[in-house]
C-alpha positions, 0 to 999 in steps of 0.5 A: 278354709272352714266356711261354715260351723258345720264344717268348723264342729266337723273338724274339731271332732276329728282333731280330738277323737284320739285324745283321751280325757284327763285322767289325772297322773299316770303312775307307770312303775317299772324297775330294773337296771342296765349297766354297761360293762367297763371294757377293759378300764373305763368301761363307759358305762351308760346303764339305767334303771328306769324310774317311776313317771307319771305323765299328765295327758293334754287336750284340747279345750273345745266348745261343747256343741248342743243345739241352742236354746231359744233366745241363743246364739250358739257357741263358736270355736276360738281361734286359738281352739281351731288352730291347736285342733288343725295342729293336732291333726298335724302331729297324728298324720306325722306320727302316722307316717312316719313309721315306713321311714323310721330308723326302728321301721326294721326292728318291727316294732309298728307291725301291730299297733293298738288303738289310736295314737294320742298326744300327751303332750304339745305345746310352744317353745323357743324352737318352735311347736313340739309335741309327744305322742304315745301309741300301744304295740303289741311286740311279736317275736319277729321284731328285731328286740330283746326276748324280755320284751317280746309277746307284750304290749307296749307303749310306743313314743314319738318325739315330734318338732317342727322342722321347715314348719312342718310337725315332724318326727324326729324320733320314737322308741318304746321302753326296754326292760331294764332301761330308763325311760325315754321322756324327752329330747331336743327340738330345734335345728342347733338341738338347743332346746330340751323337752323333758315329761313331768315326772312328778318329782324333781329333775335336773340336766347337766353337762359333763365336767372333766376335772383336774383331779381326773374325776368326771362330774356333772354340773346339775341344773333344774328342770322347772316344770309347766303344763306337763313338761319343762322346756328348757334352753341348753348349749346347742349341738349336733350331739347331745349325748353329753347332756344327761337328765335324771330324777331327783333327789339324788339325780343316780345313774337309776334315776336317769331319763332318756333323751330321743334324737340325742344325736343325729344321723349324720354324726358319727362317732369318731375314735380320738384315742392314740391307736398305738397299741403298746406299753412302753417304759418311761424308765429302766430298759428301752423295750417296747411291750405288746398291748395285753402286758398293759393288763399287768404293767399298767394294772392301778389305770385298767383297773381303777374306776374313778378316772375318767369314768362317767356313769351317763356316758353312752360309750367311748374307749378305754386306752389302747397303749401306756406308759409306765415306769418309776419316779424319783420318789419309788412310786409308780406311773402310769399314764394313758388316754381315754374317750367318752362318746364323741368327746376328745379323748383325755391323757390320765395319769396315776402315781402310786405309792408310799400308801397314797395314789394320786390320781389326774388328767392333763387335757385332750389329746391332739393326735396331730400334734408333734408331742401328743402326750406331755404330763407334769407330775406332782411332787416335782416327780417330772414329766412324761411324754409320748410319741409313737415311733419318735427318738426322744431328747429333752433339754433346760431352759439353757443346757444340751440335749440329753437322755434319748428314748424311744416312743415315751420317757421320764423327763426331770422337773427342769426339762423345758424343751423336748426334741421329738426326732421321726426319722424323716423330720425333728420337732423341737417343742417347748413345755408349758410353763 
């Protein structure tokens, strides 16, 4: 405990010798693209381009301490002014240590650190303290990064939150050539509250909206800025990787910011995507095709870009099996399943034909399910259905079994139930209404 005002100016002084003045704005303008390439047809792209971000420096408002004059009392420190100080110390020891034990220890990004760390930003959110902190650091070509960014300085980030009370780093980076800026995360055990620097212009976040049409959209929110940040509540998760924030006006996949500790350490993406590696016809001969005809039998959903694509995603995958055929009209149909990031994978359908192509999806994918796969076409076209390895029949509401084929098939817009036949065991399961 400080017991006198010695000790009280002796601290304050070390809790703000790293701080800088305000200096007003920052503009720090750095241009260039990412994109991540589609592999093979959704392509999951996660590019950025990074965007202009001007960061407002804080510090801590302490007592200037002069010898008093005659007739005065000196000026002591407020309460609230030694604890944001003793909270300041806090954040730069955290920052300090936590270098041997971050996940970018072995890319050898800390081996040559300048000047001192200083927060840019701390403040009180409904998780707790938090607070960001910058440092500069000169990136040899021993460090595990791309030849672009070796031999400069560059500023180094640290995202810091109170996790057991404690001020914590939960994660840090510097920024690539050609990647958008890393200027927020999540704080808070759920993640549910997000922490993004004032960039000096409009920002939204938002979440990944998968509509009927087979579009990928985003449902955008402002971000209102106070004291340098905005400190907004978001749905919790342990993966946040579909929460996506970018710059306005036009909130572009160009103006997307990054997000530290999007998710944690113990989540793992797990692929959800049928691994049945094949074509198979709906329609005409019962053969099954290799994977890589998928190229030229399922060409408009390997190729087409606007079904389940979405420009922040961070990764996923493509399908990896269709089904194909032709419908009562003469067009064709395709159907197959992608994945974006930790997301279930979504069945996509494509109708091609007579000048027009429509295009949809039919919901998430239950690999366990008897009949993973069930489509209803428009335009009364029927509906396709899939399963690896099984002998397919179909039935009316009040008829027989009928038609058998294998792995997937065409059923007619009557069909109400489907006999999915494994071998060892048979599954009767009825199509939604």
């Amino acid at each position: 405990m400080m017991t006198d005002e010695a000790d009280v100016r002796v601290a304050l002084h070390g809790a703000t010798a790293h701080l800088a003045p305000r200096p007003g704005l920052l503009e720090d303008v750095r241009r260039g693209g990412r994109a991540r390439q589609r592999r093979r047809r959704v392509g999951m792209a996660a590019g950025a381009v990074a965007v202009a971000a001007a960061v407002a420096v804080v510090s801590i408002a302490v007592p200037w301490h002069r010898p008093p004059t005659p007739g005065r009392v000196a000026a002591t420190p407020s309460a609230e002014a030694l604890i944001d100080a003793r909270y300041a110390v806090e954040v730069i020891a955290a920052w300090k240590a936590s270098h041997a034990t971050s996940p970018n220890a072995d890319r050898r990004i800390f081996d040559d650190l300048r000047g001192e760390p200083r927060i840019v930003w701390s403040g009180n959110t409904p998780a707790g303290r938090a607070a960001i902190v910058t440092q500069q650091a000169y990136l040899h070509t021993t460090a595990k990064i791309s030849s672009d960014d070796m031999n400069q300085i560059h500023p180094l980030w640290g995202f810091v939150a109170d996790v057991n009370g404690k001020p914590t780093v939960v994660d840090d980076d510097y920024d690539p050539k050609g990647v958008g800026l890393m200027r927020g995360f999540f704080a808070g055990a759920d993640r549910s509250v997000l922490i993004v620097l004032d960039l000096g212009r409009p920002m939204s976040w938002s979440t990944r909206v998968y509509q009927p049409d087979g579009r990928v959209t985003r449902d955008w929110h402002p971000l209102p800025v106070d004291g340098g940040a905005a400190v907004v509540r978001v749905p919790p998760g342990r993966d946040q990787r579909t929460i996506a924030v970018a710059a306005g006006p036009d909130y572009r996949q160009s103006s997307m910011i990054r997000m530290g500790n999007a998710w944690s350490a113990d989540v793992h993406d797990v692929d959800t995507r049928l691994p049945w590696d094949a074509a198979y016809p709906v329609t005409g001969p019962d053969v099954t095709m290799s994977a890589d005809s998928e190229q030229t039998l399922c060409k408009q959903l390997v190729e087409d870009g606007t079904i389940g694509n979405d420009p922040y995603a961070w990764g996923g995958g493509s399908p990896r099996w269709c089904a194909y055929g032709q419908t009562p009209d003469g067009r064709t149909v395709e159907v197959g399943d992608a994945q974006l990031d930790n997301d279930p994978s979504h069945v996509y359908f494509m109708l091609v034909g007579k000048g027009t192509v429509q295009r949809g999806q039919a919901g998430p994918v239950d690999p366990n399910a008897a009949l993973p796969v069930i489509v209803k076409l428009p335009d009364a076209q029927g509906w396709v259905v899939a399963r690896k390895g099984a002998l397919l029949k179909y039935r009316t509401a009040n008829g027989t079994w009928q038609g058998g084929r294998h792995n997937a098939a065409l059923l007619p817009p009557a069909a109400a139930r489907v006999w999915v036949d494994l071998g060892d065991h048979a599954v009767d399961v009825p199509l939604p209404g």
